[in-house]
Structures are given as structure tokens and as C-alpha cells.
C-alpha positions in Angstrom: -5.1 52.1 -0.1 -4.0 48.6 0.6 -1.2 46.7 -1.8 -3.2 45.2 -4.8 -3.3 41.3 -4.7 -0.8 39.9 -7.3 -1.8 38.6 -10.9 -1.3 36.1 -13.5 1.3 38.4 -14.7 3.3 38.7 -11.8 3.6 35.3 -11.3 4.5 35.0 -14.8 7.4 37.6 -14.4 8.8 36.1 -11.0 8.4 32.2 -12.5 10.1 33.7 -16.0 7.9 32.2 -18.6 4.3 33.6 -20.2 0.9 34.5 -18.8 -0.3 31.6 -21.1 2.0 29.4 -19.3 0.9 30.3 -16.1 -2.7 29.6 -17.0 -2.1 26.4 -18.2 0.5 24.8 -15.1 -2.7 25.9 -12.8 -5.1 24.2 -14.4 -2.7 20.9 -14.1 -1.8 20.6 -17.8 0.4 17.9 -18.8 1.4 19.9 -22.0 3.3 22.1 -19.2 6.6 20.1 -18.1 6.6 18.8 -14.4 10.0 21.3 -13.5 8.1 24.2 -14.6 5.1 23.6 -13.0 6.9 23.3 -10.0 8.6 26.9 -10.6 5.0 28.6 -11.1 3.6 26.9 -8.0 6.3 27.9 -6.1 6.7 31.6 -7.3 2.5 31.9 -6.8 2.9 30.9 -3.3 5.5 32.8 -2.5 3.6 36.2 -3.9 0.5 35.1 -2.2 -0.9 34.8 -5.8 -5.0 33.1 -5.3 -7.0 32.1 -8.1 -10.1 32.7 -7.9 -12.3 29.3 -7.2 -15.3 30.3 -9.4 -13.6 31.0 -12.6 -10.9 28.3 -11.5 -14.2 25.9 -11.4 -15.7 26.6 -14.1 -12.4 26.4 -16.3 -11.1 22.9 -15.3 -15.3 21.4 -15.8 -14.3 22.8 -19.6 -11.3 21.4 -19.6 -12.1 18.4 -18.4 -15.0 18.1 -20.9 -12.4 18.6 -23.8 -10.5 15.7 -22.3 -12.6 12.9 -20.3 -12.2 10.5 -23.5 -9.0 11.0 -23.0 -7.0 8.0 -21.1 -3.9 9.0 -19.3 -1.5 5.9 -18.4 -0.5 5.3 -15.2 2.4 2.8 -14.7 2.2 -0.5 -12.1 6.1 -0.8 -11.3 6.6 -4.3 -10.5 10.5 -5.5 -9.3 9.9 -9.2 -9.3 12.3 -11.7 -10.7 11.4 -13.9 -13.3 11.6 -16.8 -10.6 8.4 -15.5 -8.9 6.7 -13.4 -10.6 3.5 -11.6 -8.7 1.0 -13.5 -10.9 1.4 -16.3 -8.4 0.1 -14.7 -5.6 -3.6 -14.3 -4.9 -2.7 -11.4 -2.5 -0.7 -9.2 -4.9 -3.3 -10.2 -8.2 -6.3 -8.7 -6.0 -3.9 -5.4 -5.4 -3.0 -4.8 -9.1 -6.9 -5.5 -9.9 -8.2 -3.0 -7.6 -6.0 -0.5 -8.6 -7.0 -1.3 -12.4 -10.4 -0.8 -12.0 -10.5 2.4 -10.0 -8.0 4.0 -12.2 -10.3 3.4 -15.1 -13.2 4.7 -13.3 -10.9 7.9 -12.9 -10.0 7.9 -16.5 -6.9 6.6 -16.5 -5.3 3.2 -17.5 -3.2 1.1 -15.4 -0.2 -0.4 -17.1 2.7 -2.8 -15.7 5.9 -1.8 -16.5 8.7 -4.2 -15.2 11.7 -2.8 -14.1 13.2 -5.8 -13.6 12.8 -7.1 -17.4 15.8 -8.6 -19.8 18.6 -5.8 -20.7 16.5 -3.0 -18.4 17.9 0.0 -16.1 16.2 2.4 -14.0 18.1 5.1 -16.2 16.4 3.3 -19.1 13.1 2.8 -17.4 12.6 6.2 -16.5 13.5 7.3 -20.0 11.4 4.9 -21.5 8.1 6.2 -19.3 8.7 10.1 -20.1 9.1 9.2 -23.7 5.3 8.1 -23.4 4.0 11.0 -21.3 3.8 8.7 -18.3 4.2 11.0 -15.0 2.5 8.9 -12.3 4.1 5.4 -10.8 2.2 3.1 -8.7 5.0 0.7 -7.4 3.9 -2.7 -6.6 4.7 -4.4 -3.2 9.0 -5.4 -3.1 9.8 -8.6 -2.9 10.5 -9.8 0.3 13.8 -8.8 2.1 13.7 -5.9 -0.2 13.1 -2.3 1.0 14.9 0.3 -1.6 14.1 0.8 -5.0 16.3 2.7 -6.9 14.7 5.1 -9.4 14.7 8.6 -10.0 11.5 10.1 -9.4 12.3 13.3 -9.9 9.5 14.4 -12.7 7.3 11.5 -11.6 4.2 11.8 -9.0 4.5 8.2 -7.4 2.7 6.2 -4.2 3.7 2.8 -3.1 1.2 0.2 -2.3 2.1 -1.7 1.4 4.8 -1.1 3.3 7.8 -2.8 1.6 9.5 0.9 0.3 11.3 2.1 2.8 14.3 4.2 0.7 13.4 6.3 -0.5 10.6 8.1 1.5 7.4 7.7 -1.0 3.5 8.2 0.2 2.1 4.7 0.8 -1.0 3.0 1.1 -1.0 0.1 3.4 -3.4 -2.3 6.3 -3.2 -1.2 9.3 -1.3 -4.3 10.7 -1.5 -3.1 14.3 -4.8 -2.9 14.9 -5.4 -5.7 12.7 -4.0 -7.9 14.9 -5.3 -6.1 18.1 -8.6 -7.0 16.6 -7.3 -10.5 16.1 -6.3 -10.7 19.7 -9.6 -9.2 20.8 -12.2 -12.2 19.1 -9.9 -14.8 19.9 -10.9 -14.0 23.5 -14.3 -13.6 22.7 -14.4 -16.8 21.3 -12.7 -18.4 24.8 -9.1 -18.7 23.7 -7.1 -18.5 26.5 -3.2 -18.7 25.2 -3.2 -16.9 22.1 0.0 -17.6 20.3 1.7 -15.6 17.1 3.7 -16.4 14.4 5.6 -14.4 11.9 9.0 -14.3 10.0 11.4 -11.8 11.2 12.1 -11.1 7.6 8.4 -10.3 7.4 8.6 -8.4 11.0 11.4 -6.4 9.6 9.1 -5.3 6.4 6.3 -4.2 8.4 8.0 -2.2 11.0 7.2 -4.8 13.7 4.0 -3.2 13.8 2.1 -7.2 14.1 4.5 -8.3 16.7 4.0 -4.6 19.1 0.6 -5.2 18.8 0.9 -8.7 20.5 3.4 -7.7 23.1 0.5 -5.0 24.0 -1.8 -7.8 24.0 0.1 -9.9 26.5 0.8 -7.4 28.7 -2.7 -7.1 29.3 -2.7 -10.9 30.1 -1.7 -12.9 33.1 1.6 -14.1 33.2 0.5 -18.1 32.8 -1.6 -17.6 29.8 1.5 -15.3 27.7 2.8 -17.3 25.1 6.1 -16.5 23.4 6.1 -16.1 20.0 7.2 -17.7 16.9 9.6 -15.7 14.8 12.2 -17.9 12.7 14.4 -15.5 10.2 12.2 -16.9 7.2 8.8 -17.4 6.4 9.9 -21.0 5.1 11.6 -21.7 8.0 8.0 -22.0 10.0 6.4 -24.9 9.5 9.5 -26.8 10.6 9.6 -24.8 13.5 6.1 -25.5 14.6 6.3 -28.8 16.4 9.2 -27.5 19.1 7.4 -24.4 19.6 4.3 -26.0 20.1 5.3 -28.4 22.4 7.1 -25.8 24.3 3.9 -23.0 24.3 1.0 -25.2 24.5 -1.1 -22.2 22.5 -4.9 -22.9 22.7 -5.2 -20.5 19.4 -2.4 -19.4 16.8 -2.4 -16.0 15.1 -0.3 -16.3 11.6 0.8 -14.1 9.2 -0.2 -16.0 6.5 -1.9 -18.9 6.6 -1.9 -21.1 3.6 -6.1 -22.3 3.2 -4.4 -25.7 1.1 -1.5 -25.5 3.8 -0.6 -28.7 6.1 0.4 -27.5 9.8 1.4 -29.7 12.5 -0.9 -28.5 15.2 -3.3 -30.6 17.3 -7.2 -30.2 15.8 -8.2 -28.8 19.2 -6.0 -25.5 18.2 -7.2 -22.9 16.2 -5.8 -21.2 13.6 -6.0 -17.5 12.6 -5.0 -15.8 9.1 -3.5 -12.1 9.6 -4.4 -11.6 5.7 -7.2 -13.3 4.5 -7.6 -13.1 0.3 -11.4 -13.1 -0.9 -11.4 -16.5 -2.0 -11.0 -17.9 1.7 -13.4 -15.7 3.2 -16.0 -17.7 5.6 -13.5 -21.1 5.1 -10.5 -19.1 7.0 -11.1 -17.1 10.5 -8.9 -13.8 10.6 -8.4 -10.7 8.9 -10.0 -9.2 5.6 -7.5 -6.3 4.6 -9.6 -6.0 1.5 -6.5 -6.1 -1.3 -8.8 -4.6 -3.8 -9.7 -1.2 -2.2 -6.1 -0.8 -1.0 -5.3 -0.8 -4.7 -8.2 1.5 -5.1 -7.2 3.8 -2.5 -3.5 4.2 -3.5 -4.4 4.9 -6.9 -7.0 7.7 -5.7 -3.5 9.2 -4.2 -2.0 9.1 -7.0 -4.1 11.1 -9.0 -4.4 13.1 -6.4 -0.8 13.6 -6.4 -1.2 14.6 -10.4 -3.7 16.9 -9.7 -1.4 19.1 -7.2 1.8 17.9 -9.5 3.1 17.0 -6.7 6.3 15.3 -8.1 9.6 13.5 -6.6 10.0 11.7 -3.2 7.9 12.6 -0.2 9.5 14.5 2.6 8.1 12.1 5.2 6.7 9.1 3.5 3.4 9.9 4.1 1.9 6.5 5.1 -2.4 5.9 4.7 -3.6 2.7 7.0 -6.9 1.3 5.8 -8.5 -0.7 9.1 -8.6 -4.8 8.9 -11.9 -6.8 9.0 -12.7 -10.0 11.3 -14.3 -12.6 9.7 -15.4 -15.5 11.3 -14.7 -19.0 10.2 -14.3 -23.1 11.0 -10.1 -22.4 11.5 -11.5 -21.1 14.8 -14.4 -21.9 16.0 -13.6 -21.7 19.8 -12.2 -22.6 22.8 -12.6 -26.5 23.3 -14.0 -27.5 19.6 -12.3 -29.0 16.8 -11.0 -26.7 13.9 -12.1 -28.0 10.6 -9.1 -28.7 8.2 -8.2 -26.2 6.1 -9.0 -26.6 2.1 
């Protein structure tokens, strides 16, 4: 006769707490602290412990009928000074509203948190969300130039929405910039440009992991030598427009590829250029040619990790910062309307 498989109760004895408890911290319940879920999980793998699915099934569609009027709060951490706060950008209100919605289609509610408010610390902040039974953290895009955020997430499941968290190592959700602008690249040659030329900050280079500017330097390697154009990267995204006239006169770009591209924005670029938007926000969709990254289902998606993240209790940092890429769309518009025409002016 073989070993018999372990039980309930051995994992109870090896994780030192009840049967009851061990019942409970695998069905995910938050009445079980985070640290000792941890322990049982880890004391039921190592024993090789397996639940089995059926009953495991048909207890948490009980459970869950006991608790789906039950809304669990998630937090939005935001880290932006009062001098700019993320309400002024159309980029980062389309984020937070995605994530919003989806989170109460999941039965949760999404509430911001500012870390950065009068008389706060992240000793206090994380005090403040464990006195309300918060244990999931969606952090909201850095500002620019910043890549740490220091909290301890020790007892908290958290995902970071874009790239901007670097330190430390947290599962993101993000565009995937490179093929974004590959794709970019790509219709402006079906649509006759010849010299494709790209803008972008070094500062925002930097917080993207150059990912935009390798995929151009692909791109022109592809190309022959006369129609490479060298990029524009001043240190700051304010320090671009003045740079534009030199540059231009220097390049001679037929097209331009920005990062961002202001749809009220003034550029000093000959009508006969066109101009392409690496980030595109809903309300400039068919008046801006470029690239959709859909804000809102980003959001969406990184709140679906989240939960997910719950689910497993999978707390603290992630080993390997676990990065998700959702794939940029081309839309068509007057900003570009091909090789030879007049671009209409932006809005």
C-alpha cells in the first residue's frame, strides 16, 4: 500500500493553527490574516496537500452566494502633487475610469487614496488601509521622472498600471509601446511617407525602457541610409516644441511620429508634414492619426490582475515584475493623410 495523500489536518498541524483555519485560508477568506494564509499555502504545498476541485467548487459558488452583495474596496494609489494633480489629464482620467468600472462589475469598489495628501506617510498610509480591511492596491501611473514608490506591501496584493514603477518589482499592466510604434512605422509607409521622423523626451524614453525609440532604430535599419532620419530626443517633454524648428530644418522628415501629440497643440512644422500621436485618448479618435492604446481596458485589465492576485493571496512585491503588454490600435486620421497632401490642423 502506497503513502495515503495528506489532509486538512496535516496541513493544519505543519502550518500550526486549526482545521477550521485551514478551510477557510483555502477558500480565500479575508477573515483569515494575509501572513497566515501565506503559512497554510506554503505548508499545503510543501505536503503535496490537493483539494479536491468538486467539493472545492461547489464550496466557494456558496460562499460566494453568501457574499456577492458584498463590496470589497480596492484602493487607486495616486502620488501626484497638488501642483498637477491626474484629474488634468485625459490619459490618466480614462485609466482610473476603466479600472472603476470593471472592478464594480467584479464586485468590488475602486477608491483613490492619495499618498501624497497634507500631513501623510507611507507608514501612515499603510496603516490607515489595513484599518479598513483594504488588501489590494492598484497604483496609479508616477509622475514623470519618478520610478520608486516607497510603501510596504508586505500584506497587500498590488499591480501597477504603465510602466512608471520600476522599484520595487510589482506586476504591471501596460501598451505595448514597441510594437505600437512598429505598427506606426508600418502605415506611415503605406500611406507613402518616405522619411519617417520620431520624437520623444529622454525623460519619457527613460520611463518606458526605451522600448518607442528600439523600435525605431529597428525601423531604420530596415531603411536606406538617405531616407533615416535622426531622432528628436530633448531631456524634457517641454523642451520639444522649441526644439522642432532646428531639427526640422536639419531632418527634412516627410512624417513625424510623437509621443504625445497635443490635438489643441501649435507645432511649427510645414502643412505638407504629417503628424502621428503615439497615444491617442478617445476624444481624438478619427481627428488624430496614431495609436489607440485603449486607456480604459488597460485599467480594466490591471484590475482583473488584481483580483486575481486576491484570489491566490498572492501578497508583497513580485519576484520579477511580471509585466502584461496589451497591443496598440492604428487609426486613421487628417494629421496624416499621406505622402504629398496637406495635414489638416489639429483642433
Amino acid at each position: 500500500m502506497g503513502t495515503p495523500p495528506p489532509t486538512m489536518q496535516d496541513v493544519a498541524k505543519a502550518a500550526g493553527v486549526a482545521r477550521s483555519t485551514v478551510s477557510l485560508a483555502l477558500r480565500n477568506d479575508r477573515s483569515i490574516p494575509p501572513s497566515t494564509r501565506s503559512r497554510i499555502f506554503a505548508a499545503a504545498e510543501k505536503l503535496g496537500y490537493k483539494t479536491n476541485p468538486l467539493v472545492s467548487a461547489l464550496m466557494t459558488s456558496l460562499h460566494d452566494r453568501r457574499t456577492k452583495q458584498r463590496h470589497l474596496v480596492l484602493a487607486y494609489v495616486t502620488t501626484d502633487p497638488e501642483v498637477a494633480p491626474w484629474r488634468s489629464y485625459r490619459m490618466f482620467i480614462e485609466l482610473q475610469q476603466g479600472a472603476k468600472t470593471r472592478a464594480e462589475e467584479l464586485g468590488y469598489r475602486l477608491e483613490e487614496f492619495a499618498l501624497r495628501s497634507p500631513g501623510m506617510t507611507p507608514k501612515r498610509y499603510t496603516q490607515m488601509l489595513q484599518a479598513r480591511g483594504i488588501l489590494g492596491m492598484l497604483i496609479a501611473p508616477l509622475p514623470l521622472g519618478e520610478h520608486t514608490i516607497e510603501l510596504d506591501f508586505t500584506d497587500f496584493a498590488v499591480v501597477g498600471i504603465d510602466m512608471s514603477v520600476g522599484d520595487p518589482p510589482i506586476e504591471r499592466v501596460s501598451n505595448d509601446h514597441f510594437q505600437s510604434a512598429l505598427l506606426a512605422v508600418r502605415e506611415c509607409h503605406a500611406l507613402g511617407y518616405k522619411r519617417i521622423g520620431f520624437i520623444v523626451s529622454q525623460q519619457l524614453n527613460e520611463r518606458l525602457d526605451h522600448r518607442w525609440i528600439s523600435a525605431c532604430h529597428l525601423a531604420q535599419a530596415d531603411m536606406p541610409a538617405k531616407q533615416r532620419v535622426k531622432p528628436l530626443m530633448p531631456p524634457a517633454t517641454d523642451d520639444i516644441l522649441p526644439a522642432i524648428p532646428a531639427w526640422y530644418a536639419s531632418e527634412k522628415p516627410d512624417v513625424v511620429i510623437m509621443s504625445e501629440l497635443n490635438p489643441y497643440g501649435h507645432y511649427p512644422l510645414p502643412p505638407e508634414v504629417g503628424m502621428v500621436s503615439l497615444g491617442i485618448e478617445e476624444q481624438s479618435l478619427g481627428q488624430v492619426a496614431g495609436i489607440f492604446q485603449d486607456n480604459r481596458r488597460l485599467g480594466a485589465i490591471a484590475i482583473e490582475h488584481l483580483v486575481a492576485r486576491l484570489e491566490r493571496a498572492e501578497f508583497n512585491t513580485d519576484d520579477r515584475g511580471r509585466l502584461h503588454m496589451l497591443a496598440g490600435k492604428w487609426f486613421a486620421g487628417p494629421t496624416a493623410p499621406g505622402l504629398g497632401q496637406v495635414r489638416q490642423q489639429l483642433i
